[in-house]
NUVEXVO-276455 format. One record per residue (C-alpha): residue in one letter; x, y, z. Coordinates in nm, 4 decimals. Layout:
% residues N
A;X;Y;Z
...
//
This chain:
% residues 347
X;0.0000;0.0000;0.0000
X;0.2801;0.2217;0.0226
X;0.2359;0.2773;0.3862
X;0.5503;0.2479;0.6340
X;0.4453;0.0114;0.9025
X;0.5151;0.2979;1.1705
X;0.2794;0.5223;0.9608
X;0.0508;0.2656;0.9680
X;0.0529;0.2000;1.3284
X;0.0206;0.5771;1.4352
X;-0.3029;0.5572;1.1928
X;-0.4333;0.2957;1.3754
X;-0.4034;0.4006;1.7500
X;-0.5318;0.6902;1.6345
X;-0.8230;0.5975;1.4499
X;-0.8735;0.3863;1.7883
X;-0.8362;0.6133;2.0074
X;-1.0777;0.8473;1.8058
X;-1.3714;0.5494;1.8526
X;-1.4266;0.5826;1.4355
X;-1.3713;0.2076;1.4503
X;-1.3049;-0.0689;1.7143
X;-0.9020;-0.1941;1.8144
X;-0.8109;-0.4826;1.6351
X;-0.8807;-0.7621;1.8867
X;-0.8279;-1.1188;1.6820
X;-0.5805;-1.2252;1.4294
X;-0.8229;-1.0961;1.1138
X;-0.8268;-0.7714;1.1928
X;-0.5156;-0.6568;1.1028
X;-0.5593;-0.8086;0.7619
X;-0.9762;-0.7036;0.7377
X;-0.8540;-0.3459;0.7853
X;-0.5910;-0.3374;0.5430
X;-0.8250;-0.3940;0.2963
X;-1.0621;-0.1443;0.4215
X;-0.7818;0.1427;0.4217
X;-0.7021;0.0240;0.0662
X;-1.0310;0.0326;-0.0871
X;-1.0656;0.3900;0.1032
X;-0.7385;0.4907;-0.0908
X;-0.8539;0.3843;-0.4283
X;-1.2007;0.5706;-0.4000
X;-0.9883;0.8678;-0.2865
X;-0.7511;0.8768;-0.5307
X;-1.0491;0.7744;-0.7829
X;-1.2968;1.0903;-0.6335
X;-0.9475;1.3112;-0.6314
X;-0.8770;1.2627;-1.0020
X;-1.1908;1.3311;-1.0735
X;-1.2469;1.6401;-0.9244
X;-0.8836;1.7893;-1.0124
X;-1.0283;1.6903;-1.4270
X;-1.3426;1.8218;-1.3134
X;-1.1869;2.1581;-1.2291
X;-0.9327;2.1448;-1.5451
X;-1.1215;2.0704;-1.8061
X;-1.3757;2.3575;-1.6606
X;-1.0971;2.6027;-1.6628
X;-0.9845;2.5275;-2.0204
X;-1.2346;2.5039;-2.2180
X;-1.4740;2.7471;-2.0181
X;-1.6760;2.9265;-2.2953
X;-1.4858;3.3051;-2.2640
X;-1.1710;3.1001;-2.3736
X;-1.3583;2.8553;-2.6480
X;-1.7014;3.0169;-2.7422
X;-1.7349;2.8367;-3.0272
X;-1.7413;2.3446;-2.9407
X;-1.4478;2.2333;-3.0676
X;-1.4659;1.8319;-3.1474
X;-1.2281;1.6214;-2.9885
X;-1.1736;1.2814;-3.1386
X;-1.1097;0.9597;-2.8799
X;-0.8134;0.8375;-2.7936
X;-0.7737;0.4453;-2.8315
X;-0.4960;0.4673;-2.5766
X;-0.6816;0.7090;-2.3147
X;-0.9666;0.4734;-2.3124
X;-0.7921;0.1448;-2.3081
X;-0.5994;0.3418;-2.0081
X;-0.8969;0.4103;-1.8077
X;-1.0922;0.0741;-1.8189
X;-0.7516;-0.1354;-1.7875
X;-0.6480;0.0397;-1.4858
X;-0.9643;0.0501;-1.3044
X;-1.0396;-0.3455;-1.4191
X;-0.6675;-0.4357;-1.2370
X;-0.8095;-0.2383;-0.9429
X;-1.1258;-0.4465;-0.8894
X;-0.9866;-0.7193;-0.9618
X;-0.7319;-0.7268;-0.7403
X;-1.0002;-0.6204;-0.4285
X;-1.1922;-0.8820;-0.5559
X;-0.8941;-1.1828;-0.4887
X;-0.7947;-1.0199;-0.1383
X;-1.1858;-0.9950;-0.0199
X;-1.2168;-1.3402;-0.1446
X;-0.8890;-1.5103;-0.0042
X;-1.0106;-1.3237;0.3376
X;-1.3109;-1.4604;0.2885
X;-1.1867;-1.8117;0.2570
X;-0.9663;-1.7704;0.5785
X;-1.2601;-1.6588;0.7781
X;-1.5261;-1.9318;0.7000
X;-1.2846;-2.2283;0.6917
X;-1.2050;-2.2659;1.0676
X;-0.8605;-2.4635;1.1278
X;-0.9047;-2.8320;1.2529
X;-0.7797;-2.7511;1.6379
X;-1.0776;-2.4541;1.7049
X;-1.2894;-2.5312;2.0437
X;-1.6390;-2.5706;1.9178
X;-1.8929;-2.2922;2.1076
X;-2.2760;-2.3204;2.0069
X;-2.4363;-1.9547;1.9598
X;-2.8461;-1.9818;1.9415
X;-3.0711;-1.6621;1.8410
X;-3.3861;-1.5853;1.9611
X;-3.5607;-1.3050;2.0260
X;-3.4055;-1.0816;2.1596
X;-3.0849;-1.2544;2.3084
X;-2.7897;-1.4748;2.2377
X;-2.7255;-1.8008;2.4242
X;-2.3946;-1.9593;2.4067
X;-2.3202;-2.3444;2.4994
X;-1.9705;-2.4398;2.5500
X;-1.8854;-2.8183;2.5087
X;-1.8447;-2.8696;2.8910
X;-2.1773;-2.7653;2.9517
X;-2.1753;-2.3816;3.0482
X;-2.4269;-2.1636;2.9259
X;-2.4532;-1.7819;2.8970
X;-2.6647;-1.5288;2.8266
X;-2.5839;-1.2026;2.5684
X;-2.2193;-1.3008;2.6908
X;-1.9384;-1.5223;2.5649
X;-1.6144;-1.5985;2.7666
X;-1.3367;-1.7273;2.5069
X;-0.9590;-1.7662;2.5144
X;-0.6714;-1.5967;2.3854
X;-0.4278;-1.7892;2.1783
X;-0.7212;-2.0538;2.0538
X;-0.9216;-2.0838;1.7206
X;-1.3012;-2.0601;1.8343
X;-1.5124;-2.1944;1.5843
X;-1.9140;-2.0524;1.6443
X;-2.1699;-2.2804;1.5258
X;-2.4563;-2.1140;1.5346
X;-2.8709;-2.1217;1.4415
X;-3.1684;-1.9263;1.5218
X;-3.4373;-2.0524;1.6873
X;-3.6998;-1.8196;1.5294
X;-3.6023;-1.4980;1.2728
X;-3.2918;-1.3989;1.0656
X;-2.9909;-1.2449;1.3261
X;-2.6741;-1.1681;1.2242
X;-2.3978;-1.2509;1.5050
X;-2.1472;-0.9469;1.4591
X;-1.8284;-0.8721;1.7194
X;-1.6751;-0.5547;1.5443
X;-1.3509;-0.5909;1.7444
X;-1.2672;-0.9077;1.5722
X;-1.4196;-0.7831;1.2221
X;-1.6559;-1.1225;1.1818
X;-2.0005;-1.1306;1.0998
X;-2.2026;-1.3705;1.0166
X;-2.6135;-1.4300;0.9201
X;-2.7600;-1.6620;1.2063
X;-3.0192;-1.8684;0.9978
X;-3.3443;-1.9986;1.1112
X;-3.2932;-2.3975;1.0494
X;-2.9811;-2.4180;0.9379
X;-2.6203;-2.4149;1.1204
X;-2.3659;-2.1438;0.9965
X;-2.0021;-2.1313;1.1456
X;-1.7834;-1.8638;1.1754
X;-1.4163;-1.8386;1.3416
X;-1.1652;-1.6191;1.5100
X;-0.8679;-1.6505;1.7265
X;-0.8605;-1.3770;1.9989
X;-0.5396;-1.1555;2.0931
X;-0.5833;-0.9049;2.3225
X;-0.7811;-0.9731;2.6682
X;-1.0551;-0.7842;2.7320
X;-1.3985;-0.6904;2.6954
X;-1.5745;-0.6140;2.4060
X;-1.9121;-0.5592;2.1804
X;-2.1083;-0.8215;2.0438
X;-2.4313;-0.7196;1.8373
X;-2.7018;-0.8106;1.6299
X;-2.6646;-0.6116;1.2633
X;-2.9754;-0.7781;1.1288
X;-3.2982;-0.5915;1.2126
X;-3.4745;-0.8654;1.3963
X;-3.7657;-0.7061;1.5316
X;-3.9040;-0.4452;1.7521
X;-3.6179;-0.5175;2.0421
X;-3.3523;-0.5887;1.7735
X;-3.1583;-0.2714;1.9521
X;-3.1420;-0.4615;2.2719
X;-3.0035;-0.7792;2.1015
X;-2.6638;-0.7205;2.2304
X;-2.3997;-0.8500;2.4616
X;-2.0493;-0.8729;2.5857
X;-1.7356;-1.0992;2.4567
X;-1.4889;-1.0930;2.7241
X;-1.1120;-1.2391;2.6356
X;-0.9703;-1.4497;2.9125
X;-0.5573;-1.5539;2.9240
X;-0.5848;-1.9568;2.9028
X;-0.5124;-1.9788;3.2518
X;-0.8043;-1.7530;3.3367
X;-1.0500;-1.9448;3.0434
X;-0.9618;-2.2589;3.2611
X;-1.0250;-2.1326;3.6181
X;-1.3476;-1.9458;3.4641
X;-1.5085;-2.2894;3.3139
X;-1.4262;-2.4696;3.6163
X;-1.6116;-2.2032;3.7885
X;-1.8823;-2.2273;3.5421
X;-1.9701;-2.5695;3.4908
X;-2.3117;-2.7018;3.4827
X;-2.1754;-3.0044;3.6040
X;-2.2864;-3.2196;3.2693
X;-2.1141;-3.1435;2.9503
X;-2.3108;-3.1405;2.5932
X;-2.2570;-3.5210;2.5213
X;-2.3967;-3.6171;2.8371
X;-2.6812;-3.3671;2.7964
X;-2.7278;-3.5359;2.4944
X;-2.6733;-3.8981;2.6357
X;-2.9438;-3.8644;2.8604
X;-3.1639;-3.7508;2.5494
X;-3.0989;-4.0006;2.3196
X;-3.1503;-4.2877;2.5937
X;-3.4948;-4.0974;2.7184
X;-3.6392;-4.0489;2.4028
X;-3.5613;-4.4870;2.3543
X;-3.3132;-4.3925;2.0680
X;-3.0651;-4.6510;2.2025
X;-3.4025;-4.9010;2.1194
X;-3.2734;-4.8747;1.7468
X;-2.9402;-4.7306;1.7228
X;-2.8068;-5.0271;1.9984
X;-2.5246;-5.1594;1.7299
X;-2.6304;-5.4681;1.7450
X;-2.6724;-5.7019;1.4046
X;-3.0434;-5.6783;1.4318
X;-3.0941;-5.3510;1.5289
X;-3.3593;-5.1628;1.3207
X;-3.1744;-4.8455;1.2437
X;-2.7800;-4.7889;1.1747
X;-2.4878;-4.7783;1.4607
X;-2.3981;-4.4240;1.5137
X;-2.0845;-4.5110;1.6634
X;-1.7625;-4.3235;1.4746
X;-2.0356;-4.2129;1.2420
X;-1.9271;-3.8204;1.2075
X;-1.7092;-3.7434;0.9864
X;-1.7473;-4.0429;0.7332
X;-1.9475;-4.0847;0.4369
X;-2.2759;-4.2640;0.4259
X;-2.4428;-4.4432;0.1384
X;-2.7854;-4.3674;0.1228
X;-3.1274;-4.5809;-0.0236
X;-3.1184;-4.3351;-0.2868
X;-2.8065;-4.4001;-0.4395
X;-2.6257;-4.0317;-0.3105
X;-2.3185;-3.9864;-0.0233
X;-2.3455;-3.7250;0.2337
X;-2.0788;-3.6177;0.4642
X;-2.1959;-3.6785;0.7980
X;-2.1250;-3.3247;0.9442
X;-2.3180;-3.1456;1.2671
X;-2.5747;-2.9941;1.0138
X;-2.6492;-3.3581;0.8458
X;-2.7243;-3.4754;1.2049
X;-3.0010;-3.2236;1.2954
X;-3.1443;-3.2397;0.9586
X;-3.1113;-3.6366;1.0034
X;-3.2705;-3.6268;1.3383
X;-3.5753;-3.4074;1.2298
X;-3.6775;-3.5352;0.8922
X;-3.5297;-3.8479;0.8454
X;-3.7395;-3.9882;0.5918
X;-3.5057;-3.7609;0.3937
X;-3.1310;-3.9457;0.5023
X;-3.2300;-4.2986;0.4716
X;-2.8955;-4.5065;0.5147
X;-2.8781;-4.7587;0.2813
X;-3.0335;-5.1125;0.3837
X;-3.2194;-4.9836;0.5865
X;-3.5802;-4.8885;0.6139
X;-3.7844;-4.5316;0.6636
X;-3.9083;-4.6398;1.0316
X;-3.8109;-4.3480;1.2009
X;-4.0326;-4.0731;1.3198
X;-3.9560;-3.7349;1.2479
X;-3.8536;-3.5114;1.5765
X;-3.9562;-3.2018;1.4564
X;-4.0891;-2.9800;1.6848
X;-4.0629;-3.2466;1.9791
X;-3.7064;-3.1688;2.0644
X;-3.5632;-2.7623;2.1141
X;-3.2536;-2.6242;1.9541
X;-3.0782;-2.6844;2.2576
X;-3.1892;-3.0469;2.2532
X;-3.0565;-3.0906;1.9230
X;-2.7216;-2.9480;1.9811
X;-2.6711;-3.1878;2.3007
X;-2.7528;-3.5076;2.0437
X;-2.5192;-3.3551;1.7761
X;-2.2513;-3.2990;2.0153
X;-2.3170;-3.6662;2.1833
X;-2.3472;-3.8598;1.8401
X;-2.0108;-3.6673;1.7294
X;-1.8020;-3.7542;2.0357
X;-1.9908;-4.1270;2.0044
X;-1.6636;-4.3933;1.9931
X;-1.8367;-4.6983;2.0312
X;-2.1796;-4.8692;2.1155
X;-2.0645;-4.9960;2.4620
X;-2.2457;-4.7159;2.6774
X;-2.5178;-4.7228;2.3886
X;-2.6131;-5.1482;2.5074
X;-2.5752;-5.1013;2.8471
X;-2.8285;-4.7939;2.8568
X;-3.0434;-5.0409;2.6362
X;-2.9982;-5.3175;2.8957
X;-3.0612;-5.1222;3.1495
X;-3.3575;-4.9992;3.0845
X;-3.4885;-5.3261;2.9068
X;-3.4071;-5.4522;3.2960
X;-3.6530;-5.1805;3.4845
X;-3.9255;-5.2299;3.2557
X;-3.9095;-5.6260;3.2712
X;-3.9096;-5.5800;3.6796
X;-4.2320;-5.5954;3.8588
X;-4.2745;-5.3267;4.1327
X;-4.3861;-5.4505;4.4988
X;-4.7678;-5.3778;4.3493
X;-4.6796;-5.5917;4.0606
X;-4.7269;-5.3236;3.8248
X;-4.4377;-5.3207;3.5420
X;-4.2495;-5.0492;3.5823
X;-4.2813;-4.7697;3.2515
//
């Protein structure tokens, strides 16, 4: 850009300390606002050139000086000049926005997994050890954080300006996002997608931690069951263990080691068993049929909550082996088959 990297920094502190945008708070930043100041130098220089001609040609050819319109013929190389130039210009924004984009949506295989539901009007956040918070998010410094998020009713749009990520929070669908923190701290976290009549009000607070402060505040935190055994207890309660048990003759497919891998299904196609296949999976599974098998399953929709679905996701994901699956089975095969002292069966 043609900017001395002590230049540079002096604009930034002082564009901080001037609150016309937030401090540059995650490893993006730095590169997200490089592009910004570069597209504001092209449309400078572009709005500059254009007034200085502006003011030129005006001065010229003003009419004391030419009364009479004198016709100028084109210029091949003038106007090969002025669409070459500005075509190099846009494309070159257009690689750099893209390659950003890229690095922003494709989170790196080591990020800690944080759920992030909408609803009207707040934002709930579910780590995978089972603590939950409200319009707030405690995170790391030093650690990818991958947000997999989902609204529960309307369109949001998840936006922390410090870290320069946002991203549309869909109704029905999962959408992920990721950033790696670098400063602690505390700082904004909004909703930039009008959401209704308390969408001002949809906001909350992302406070950075040191990892030995993450650690103490999680331990602190705890719910005392993580997602997978949130989701445990689910799947056994709702008698998915009844079908899923592993066994040879079990009526629906073992779900053991299944994320990750591709699955055949009836209808010919492969899917990548990913967190949004298993929701969708779970609520219309008519749809996601594994091959030789049959459509027996009931659908789940609207029977289980968003939160219910991300504790099966997260159990079926971290789901090694059938063991614990058979011996929930057993288990409660065993305290239905026993009589109580009335000699009723137990449910």
């Amino acid at each position: 850009m043609g900017i001395s990297p002590v230049l540079w920094q002096f604009l930034v502190k002082w564009l901080n300390a001037s609150a016309l945008f937030p401090s540059e708070a995650s490893t993006i930043a730095p590169y997200m606002d490089a592009l910004y100041f570069f597209l504001l130098a092209i449309t400078f220089v572009g709005v500059l050139l254009v007034a200085i001609l502006l003011v030129v040609f005006s001065v010229r050819y003003r009419k004391a000086v030419h009364p009479v319109a004198t016709q100028i013929e084109g210029s091949t190389l003038l106007e090969a000049t002025w669409t070459i130039i500005p075509l190099g210009l846009f494309l070159i924004c257009f690689v750099w926005g893209a390659l950003l984009y890229f690095r922003i949506y494709n989170p790196p295989v080591n990020s800690m997994n944080i759920y992030i539901v909408g609803k009207q009007w707040m934002w709930k956040a579910e780590h995978p050890g089972g603590q939950h918070e409200i319009n707030a998010l405690h995170v790391p410094t030093g650690q990818p954080i991958q947000l997999t998020m989902i609204s529960q009713d309307v369109f949001h749009s998840f936006s922390i300006p410090a870290f320069r990520i946002k991203r549309e929070v869909i109704p029905g669908r999962y959408s992920t996002v990721w950033f790696q923190a670098t400063t602690p701290g505390e700082y904004h976290l909004f909703c930039t997608q009008y959401c209704g009549t308390n969408h001002s009000a949809m906001i909350g607070t992302i406070t950075v931690l040191t990892p030995e402060d993450y650690k103490k505040w999680t331990e602190q935190s705890t719910s005392g069951m993580s997602l997978a055994q949130n989701g445990e207890r689910l799947f056994a309660s709702m008698g998915c263990n009844a079908c899923h048990s592993g066994n040879a003759a079990a009526r629906g497919p073992s779900l053991a080691g299944v994320y990750g891998s591709k699955l055949l299904l009836t209808n010919g196609s492969q899917v990548l068993v990913n967190d949004a296949y298993l929701r969708d999976a779970i609520l219309n599974p008519s749809q996601h049929v594994t091959s030789g098998y049959t459509p027996i399953m009931p659908t789940y929709q609207g029977q289980i909550s968003e939160d219910g679905l991300i504790d099966l996701v997260e159990y079926l994901k971290n789901l090694s082996s059938n063991d614990r699956v058979q011996q929930t089975l057993t288990t409660s095969q065993s305290d239905q088959a026993a009589p109580s002292a009335s000699g009723v069966v137990k449910p």
